[in-house]
C-alpha positions in Angstrom: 95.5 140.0 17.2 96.8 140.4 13.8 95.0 142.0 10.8 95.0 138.7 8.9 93.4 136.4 12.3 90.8 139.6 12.5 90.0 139.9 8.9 89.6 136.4 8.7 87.0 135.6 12.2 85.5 138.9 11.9 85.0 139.9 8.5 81.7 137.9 8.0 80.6 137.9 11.5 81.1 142.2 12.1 81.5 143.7 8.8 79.3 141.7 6.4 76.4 140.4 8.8 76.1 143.9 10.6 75.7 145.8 7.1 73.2 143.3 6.3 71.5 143.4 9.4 71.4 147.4 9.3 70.2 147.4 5.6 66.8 148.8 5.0 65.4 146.6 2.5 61.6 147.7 2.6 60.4 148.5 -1.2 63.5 146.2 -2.9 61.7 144.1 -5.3 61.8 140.7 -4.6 64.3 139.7 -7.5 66.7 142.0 -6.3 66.2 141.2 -2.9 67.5 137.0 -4.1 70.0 138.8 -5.6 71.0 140.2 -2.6 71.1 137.7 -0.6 72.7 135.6 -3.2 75.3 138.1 -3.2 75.8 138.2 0.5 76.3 134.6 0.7 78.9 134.6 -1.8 80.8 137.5 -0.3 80.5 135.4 3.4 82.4 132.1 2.2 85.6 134.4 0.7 86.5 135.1 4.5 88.0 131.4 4.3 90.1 132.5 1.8 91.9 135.3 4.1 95.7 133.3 5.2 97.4 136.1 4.5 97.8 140.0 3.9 98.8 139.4 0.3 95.6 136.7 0.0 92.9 139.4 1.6 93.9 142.2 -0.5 93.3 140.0 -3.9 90.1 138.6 -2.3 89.0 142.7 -2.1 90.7 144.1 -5.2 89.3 140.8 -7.7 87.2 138.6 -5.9 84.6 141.2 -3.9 84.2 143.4 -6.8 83.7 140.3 -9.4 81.2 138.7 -6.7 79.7 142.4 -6.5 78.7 142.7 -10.5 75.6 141.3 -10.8 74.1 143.4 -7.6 75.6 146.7 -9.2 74.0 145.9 -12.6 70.9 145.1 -10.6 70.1 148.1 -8.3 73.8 150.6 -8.1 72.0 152.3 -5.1 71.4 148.9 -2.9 75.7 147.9 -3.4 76.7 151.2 -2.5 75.2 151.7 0.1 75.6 147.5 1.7 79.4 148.4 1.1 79.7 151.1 2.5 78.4 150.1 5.6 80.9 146.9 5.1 83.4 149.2 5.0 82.4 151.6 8.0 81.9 148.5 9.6 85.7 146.8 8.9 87.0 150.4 10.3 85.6 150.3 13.2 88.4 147.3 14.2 91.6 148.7 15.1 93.4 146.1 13.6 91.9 147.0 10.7 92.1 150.9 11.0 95.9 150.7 11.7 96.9 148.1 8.6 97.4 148.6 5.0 94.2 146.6 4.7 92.4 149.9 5.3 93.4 151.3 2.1 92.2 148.5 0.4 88.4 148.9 1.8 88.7 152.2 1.4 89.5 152.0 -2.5 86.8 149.2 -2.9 84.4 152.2 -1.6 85.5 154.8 -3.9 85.8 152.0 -7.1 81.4 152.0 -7.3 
């Protein structure tokens, strides 16, 4: 399968639902927490938007981090560590690991 088809069927359903699913959320205060899952929602319906290399790589060099924002201004400690676990999660697929999408998760991780 190519990057784009993977990126596109597996980004919400591996990398964004199993860091949310792995997130320990206990002590969040409940504004953040609607934040959050505000947050994650949004981040879920860009996957539609992945056709091509050239469309996934804006989605995670503009979109992501403009969706991203408001969590960071919210609680810093909560989006770093949801994205990383994104990431970690996105490089776990091979088609992922072995494509210039790679770089692109890997500079959305250092850019927080």
């Amino acid at each position: 399968m190519d990057v784009v088809k993977v990126m596109r069927y597996k980004f919400t359903r591996y990398c964004v639902n199993r860091a949310y699913a792995t997130m320990d959320l206990q002590g969040i205060p409940a504004e953040v927490l609607n934040v959050f899952d505000d947050v994650v929602n949004q981040i879920r319906d860009l996957e539609k938007y992945f056709t091509s290399l050239e469309s996934i790589i804006k989605v995670l060099r503009v979109d992501l981090p403009e969706k991203l924002k408001i969590l960071k201004d919210r609680d810093p400690a909560l989006l770093k560590s949801f994205v990383k676990k994104i990431v970690e999660n996105c490089l776990e697929l091979d088609e992922i690991t072995n494509s210039k999408i790679k770089e692109y998760l890997e500079e959305l991780l250092r850019s927080l």
